[in-house]
C-alpha positions in Angstrom: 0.0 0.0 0.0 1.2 3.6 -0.9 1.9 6.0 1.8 3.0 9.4 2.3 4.1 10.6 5.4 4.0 14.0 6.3 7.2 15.5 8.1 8.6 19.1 9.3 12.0 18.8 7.6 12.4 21.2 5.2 16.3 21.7 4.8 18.5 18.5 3.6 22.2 18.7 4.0 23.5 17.0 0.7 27.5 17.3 -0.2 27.4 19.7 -2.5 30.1 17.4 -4.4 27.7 14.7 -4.6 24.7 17.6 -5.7 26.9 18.8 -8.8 27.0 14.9 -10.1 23.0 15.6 -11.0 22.9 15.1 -14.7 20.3 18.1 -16.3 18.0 15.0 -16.4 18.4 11.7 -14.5 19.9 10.8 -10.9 22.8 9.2 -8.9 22.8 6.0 -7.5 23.5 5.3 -3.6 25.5 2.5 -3.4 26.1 -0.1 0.0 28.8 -2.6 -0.2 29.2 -4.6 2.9 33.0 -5.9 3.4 34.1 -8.2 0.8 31.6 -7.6 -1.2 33.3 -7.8 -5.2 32.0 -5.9 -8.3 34.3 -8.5 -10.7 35.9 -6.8 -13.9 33.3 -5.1 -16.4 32.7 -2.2 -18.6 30.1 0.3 -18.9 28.8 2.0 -22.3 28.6 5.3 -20.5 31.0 7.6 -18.3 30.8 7.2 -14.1 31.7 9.2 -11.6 31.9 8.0 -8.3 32.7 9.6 -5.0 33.1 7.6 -1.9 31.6 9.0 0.7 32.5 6.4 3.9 34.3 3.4 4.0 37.6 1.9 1.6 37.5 0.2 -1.4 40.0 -1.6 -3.7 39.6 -0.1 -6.9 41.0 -2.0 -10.0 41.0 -0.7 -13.5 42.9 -1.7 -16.6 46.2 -0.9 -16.0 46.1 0.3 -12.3 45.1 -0.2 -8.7 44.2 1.8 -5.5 42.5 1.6 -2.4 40.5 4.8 -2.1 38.5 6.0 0.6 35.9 9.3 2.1 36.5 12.1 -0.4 38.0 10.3 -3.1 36.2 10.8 -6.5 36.9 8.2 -9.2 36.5 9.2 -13.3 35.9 6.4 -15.3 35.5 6.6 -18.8 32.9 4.6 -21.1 34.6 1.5 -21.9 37.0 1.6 -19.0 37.2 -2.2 -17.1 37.2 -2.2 -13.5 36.5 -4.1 -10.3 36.2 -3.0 -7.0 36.0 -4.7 -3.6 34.5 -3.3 0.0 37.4 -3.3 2.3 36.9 -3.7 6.3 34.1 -2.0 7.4 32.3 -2.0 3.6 31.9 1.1 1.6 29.2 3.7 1.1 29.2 5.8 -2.5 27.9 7.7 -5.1 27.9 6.6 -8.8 26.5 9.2 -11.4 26.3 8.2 -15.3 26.8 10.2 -18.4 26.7 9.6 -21.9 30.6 9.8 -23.0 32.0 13.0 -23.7 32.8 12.6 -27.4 28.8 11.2 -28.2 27.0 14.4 -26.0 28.9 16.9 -28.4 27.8 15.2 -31.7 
């Protein structure tokens, strides 16, 4: 059953890092990854941007690797494989999509 719940809060305290991911159209995606939790080695057709917002991950890309944690923003391009895994304590983030840069000035 639908329900709406009325509240008081008015005012929402957002990172504005994580506010200027907002495409013109669309949304960002709220991801939870508890410890050891694997995203295995895949692409995407479209650009991410993803800013980890608590937590550590193991980020692997071709041709590189880095544990990144809080305030680390990750630019992957379209096309770009990649793996990550949720270190000790898991890892909360933000994951916006874009088309790629060369196909949104065509």
């Amino acid at each position: 059953m639908t329900q709406i719940i009325a509240s008081q809060k008015t005012e929402f305290a957002i990172d504005p890092v994580i506010l200027n991911l907002l495409p013109e159209q669309g949304s960002i995606e709220l991801q939870h990854d508890a410890a050891g939790k694997v995203h295995r080695f895949h692409t995407h057709p479209v650009d991410e941007i993803l800013v980890i917002i608590s937590g550590r991950l193991n980020f692997m890309w071709d041709g590189g690797e880095r544990i990144v944690g809080a305030g680390d923003t990750i630019h992957l391009p379209a096309g770009t494989l990649h793996q990550s895994e949720a270190l000790e304590g898991g890892a909360v983030y933000a994951i916006a999509t874009r088309p790629p840069a060369h196909q949104a000035n065509d």
